[in-house]
C-alpha positions as CSV (number, residue, x, y, z in Angstrom):
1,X,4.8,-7.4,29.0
2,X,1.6,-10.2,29.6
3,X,-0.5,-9.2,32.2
4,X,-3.4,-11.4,32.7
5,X,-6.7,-9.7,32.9
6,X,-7.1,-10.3,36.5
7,X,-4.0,-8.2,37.5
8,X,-5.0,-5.6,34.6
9,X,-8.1,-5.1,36.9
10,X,-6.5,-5.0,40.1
11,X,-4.0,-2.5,38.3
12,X,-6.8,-0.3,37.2
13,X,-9.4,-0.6,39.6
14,X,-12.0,-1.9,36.9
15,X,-13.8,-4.9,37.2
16,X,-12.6,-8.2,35.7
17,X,-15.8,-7.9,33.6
18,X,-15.0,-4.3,31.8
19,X,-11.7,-5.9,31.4
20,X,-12.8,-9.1,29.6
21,X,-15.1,-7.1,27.5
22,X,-11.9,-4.4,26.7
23,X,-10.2,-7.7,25.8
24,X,-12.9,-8.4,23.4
25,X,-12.9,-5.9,21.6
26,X,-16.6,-4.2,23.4
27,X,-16.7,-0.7,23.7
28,X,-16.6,0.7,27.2
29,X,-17.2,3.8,29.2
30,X,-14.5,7.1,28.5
31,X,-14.0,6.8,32.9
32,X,-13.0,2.8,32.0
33,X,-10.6,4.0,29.5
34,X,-9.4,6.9,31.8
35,X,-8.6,4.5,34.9
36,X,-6.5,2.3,32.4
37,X,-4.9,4.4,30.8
38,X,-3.9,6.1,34.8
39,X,-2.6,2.2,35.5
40,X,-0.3,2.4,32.4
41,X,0.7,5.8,32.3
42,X,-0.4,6.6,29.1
43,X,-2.7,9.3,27.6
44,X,-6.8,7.9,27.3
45,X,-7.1,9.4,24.0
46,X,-4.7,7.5,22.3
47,X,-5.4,4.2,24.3
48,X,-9.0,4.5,22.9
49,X,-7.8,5.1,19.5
50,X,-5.1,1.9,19.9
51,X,-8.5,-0.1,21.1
52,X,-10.8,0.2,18.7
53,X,-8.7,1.0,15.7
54,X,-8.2,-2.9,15.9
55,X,-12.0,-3.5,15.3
56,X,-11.7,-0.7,12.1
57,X,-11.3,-2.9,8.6
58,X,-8.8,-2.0,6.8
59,X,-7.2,-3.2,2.9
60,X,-3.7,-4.1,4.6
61,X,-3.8,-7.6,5.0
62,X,-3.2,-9.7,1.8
63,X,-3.9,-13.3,2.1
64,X,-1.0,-14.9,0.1
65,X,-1.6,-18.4,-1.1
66,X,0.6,-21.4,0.4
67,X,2.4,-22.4,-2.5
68,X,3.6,-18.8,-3.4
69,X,4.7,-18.9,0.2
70,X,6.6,-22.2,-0.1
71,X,8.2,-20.9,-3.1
72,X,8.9,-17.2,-1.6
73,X,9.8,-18.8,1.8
74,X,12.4,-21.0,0.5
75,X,16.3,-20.3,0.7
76,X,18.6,-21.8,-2.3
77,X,21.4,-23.8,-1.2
78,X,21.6,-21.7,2.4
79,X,21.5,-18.6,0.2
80,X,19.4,-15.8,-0.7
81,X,16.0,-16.5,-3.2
82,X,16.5,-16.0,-6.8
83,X,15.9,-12.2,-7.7
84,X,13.1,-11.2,-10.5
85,X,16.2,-10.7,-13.1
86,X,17.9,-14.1,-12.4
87,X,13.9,-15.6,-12.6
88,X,13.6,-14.1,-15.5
89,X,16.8,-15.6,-17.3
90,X,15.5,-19.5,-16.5
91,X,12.0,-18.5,-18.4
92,X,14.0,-17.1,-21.3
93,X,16.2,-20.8,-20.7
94,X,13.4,-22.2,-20.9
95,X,12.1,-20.8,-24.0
96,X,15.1,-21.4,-25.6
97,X,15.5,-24.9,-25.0
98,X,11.7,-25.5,-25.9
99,X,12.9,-23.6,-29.3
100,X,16.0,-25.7,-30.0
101,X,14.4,-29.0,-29.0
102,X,11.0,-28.3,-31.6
103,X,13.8,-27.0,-34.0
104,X,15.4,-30.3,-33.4
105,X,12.1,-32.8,-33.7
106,X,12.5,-31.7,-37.7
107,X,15.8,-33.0,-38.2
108,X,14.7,-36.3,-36.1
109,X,13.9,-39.4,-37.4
110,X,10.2,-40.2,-37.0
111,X,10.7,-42.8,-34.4
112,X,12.5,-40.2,-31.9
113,X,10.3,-37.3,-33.2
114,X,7.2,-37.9,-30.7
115,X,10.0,-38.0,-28.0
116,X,11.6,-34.6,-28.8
117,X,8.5,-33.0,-29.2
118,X,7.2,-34.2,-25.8
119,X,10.2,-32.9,-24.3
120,X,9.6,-29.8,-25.5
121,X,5.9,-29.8,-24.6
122,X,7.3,-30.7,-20.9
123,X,10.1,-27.9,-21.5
124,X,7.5,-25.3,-21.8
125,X,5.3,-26.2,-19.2
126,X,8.4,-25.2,-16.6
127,X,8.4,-21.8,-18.7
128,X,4.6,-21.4,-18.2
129,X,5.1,-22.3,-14.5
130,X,8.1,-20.1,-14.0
131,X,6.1,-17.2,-15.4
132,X,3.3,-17.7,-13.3
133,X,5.7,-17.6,-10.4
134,X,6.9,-14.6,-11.7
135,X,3.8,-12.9,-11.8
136,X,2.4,-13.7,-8.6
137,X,5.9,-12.7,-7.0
138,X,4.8,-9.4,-8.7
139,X,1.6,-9.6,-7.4
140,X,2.6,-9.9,-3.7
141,X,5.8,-8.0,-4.0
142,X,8.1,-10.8,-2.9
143,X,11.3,-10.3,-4.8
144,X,14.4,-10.0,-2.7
145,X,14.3,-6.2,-3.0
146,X,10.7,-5.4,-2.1
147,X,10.7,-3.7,1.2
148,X,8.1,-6.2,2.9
149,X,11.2,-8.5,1.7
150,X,13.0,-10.8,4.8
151,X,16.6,-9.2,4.7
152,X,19.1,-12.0,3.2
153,X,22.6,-12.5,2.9
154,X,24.3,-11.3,-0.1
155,X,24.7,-13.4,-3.1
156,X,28.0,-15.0,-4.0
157,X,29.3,-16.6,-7.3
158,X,29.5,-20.0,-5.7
159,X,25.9,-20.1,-5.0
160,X,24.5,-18.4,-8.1
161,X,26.2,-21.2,-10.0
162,X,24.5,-23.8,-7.9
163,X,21.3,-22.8,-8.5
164,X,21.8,-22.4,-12.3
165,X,23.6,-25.7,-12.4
166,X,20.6,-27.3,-10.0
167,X,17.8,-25.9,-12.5
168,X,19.5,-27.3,-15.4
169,X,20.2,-31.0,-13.7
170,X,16.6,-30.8,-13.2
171,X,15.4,-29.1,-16.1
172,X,17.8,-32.5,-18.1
173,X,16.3,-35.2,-15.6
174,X,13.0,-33.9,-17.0
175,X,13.6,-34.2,-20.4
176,X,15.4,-37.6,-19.7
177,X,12.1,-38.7,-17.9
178,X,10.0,-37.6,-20.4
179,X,12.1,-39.3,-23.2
180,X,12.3,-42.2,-21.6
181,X,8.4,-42.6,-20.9
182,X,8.0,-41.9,-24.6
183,X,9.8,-44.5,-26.1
C-alpha cells in the first residue's frame, strides 16, 4: 500500500518533518519509531531494524554488465536460454570446425588458402566469444538452473533444433562472408 507522507503523519501523529527525514533514511527518536509503528500495528523493534538495515552496506548486490544481460535476458525462438551443457557443445562446434577448416587450408590450393584460413581465424573468434560468455554466465550464476534463474518453460525438440540449426546458418553466413571478402 502507498501512503504519501502527509497521511503517514496524520496516521502517526508525527510531524511531516520526522516523516520526510524517516523517508530519508535520518535516524529519529525510539518515541517516533514507537508512534509509527502504533499507526501500523507492528512491533517498534523490528520497524527500527527494517529502517536502518536499508542504510547498512551489504556484498548482495552484483552489478551485472549490459551485454551479459542482453545475452542472459534473451529467449530463443519463444523458448527457454540455452543451458551451460548445450553452450558448451557450440564451443566444442566451434573448435571443431576451426580444426577441420585449418586441416583443410593444407589440402587447398594457394589461391583459396588465405580464404580458408581466415575462416577459421573468424571460426575461432565465435569459440573465444562463446567461452567468454560461458564464463561470465558462471560468474553471475545465470544458467537456466541457477536459483536467481527466471523460471522458463521446458525445452522441446522443435526448439532445440532451431537454435542448433540458427547457430550453424549463422556460424556458415560467417564463413561465407569472410570468404567472400577474402577473395
Amino acid at each position: 500500500m502507498l501512503l504519501s507522507q502527509e497521511r503517514v503523519a496524520d496516521m502517526s501523529g508525527l510531524s511531516l518533518r520526522t516523516v520526510q527525514r524517516l523517508d530519508a533514511g535520518h535516524r529519529v527518536s525510539y518515541a517516533s519509531l514507537r508512534a509509527l509503528a502504533a499507526a501500523f500495528k507492528t512491533d517498534a523493534d523490528l520497524l527500527e531494524r527494517e529502517f536502518y538495515a536499508v542504510s547498512n552496506p551489504t556484498d548482495e548486490f552484483v552489478e551485472i554488465p549490459r551485454w551479459v544481460r542482453l545475452l542472459s535476458d534473451r529467449l530463443w525462438f519463444g523458448g527457454p536460454r540455452l543451458n551451460r551443457r548445450d553452450t558448451l557443445w557450440i564451443e566444442a562446434l566451434c573448435i571443431a570446425c576451426a580444426v577441420v577448416a585449418f586441416a583443410g587450408s593444407f589440402l587447398a590450393s594457394d589461391h583459396a588458402r588465405a580464404t580458408v584460413r581466415a575462416s577459421t581465424i573468424v571460426t575461432l573468434l565465435c569459440c573465444y566469444l562463446t567461452a567468454v560468455s560461458i564464463r561470465h554466465f558462471d560468474k553471475y550464476k545465470l544458467w537456466p538452473s541457477a536459483e536467481n534463474a527466471p523460471r522458463e518453460t521446458p525445452r522441446t525438440w522443435k526448439g532445440i533444433a532451431a537454435e542448433y540449426a540458427f547457430f550453424v546458418a549463422v556460424g556458415t553466413f560467417g564463413l561465407a562472408t569472410a570468404a567472400w571478402l577474402m577473395t
